[in-house]
N, C-alpha and C positions, 0 to 999 in steps of 0.2 A: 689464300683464297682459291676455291677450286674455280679453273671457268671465268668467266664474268659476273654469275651468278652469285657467287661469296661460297663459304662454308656449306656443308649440307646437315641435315637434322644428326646425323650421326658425328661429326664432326662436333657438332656445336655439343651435344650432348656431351663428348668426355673434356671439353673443353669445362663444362661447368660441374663433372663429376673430380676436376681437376681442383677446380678454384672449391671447392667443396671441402675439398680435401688438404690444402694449403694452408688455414689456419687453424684456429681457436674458435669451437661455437661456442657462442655464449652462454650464461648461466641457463637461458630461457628454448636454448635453442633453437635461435629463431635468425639468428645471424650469425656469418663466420666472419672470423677479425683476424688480419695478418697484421704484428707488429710490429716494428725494427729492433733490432739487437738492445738500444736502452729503452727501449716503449715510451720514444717521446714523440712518434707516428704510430697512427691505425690507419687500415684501409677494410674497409667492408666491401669485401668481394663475391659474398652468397648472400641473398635472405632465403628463409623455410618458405616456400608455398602453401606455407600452415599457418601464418601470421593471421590473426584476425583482425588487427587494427595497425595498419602499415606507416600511418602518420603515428601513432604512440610510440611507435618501435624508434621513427626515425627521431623525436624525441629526448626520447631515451638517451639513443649514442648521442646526440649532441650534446645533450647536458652531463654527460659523466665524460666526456673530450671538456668539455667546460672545468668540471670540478676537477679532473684527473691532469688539467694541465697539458693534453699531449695533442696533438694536430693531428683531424681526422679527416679521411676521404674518404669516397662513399662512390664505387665502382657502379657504374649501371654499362647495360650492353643493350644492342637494338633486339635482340631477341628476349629481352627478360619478360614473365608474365604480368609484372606488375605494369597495367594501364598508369601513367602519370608519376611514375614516380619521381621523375623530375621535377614537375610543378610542386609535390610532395617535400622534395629536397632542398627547395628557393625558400621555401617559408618558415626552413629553419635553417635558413643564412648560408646553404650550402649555392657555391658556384661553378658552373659550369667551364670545364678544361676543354682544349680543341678534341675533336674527334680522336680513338685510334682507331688503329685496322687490325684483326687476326691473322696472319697468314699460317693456312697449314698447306703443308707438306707431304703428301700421303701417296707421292710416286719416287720412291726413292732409287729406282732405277734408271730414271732417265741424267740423274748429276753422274752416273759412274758407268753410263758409255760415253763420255767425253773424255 
């Protein structure tokens, strides 16, 4: 966290060009899904800002974690664009984990004058 303030636009930015990049989009393009080595977890760590129906999407992953068998999470950050998508998330049975925090790192000279 830089500051008090948290992360900055740039920071946050390669943090989600990160998680972008981390797994598998989907068929539709519209989500990226990280899986474990036997795919009996997913986690959705991106959606497209191109979705046009964000409750069908969430859906979707629920019902193919349903038919697919494999236990799904469903990543949100306080900076994501999607207004509600937690309330979004409850009404297809998804539950809410304790908070994390990001910390970056972006003075890497002040650990090596010590």
């Amino acid at each position: 966290m830089l500051g008090s303030s948290g992360p900055g636009i740039e920071e946050l930015s390669v943090l989600d060009e990160g998680r972008r990049a981390s797994g598998e989009w989907s068929d539709d393009a519209d989500v990226v899904r990280e899986w474990s080595a036997d795919r009996s977890e997913c986690r959705i760590v991106a959606v497209s800002l191109h979705v046009a129906d964000l409750a069908a999407v969430i859906e979707r992953e629920a019902r193919l974690a349903d038919t697919g068998g494999y236990e799904l999470e469903w990543k949100t950050y306080a900076h994501d664009e999607w207004a509600g998508i937690e309330d979004h998330l409850a009404r297809f049975g998804f539950e809410p984990d304790p908070v994390e925090a990001v910390l970056v790192r972006t003075d890497l000279s002040a650990s090596q004058s010590t």
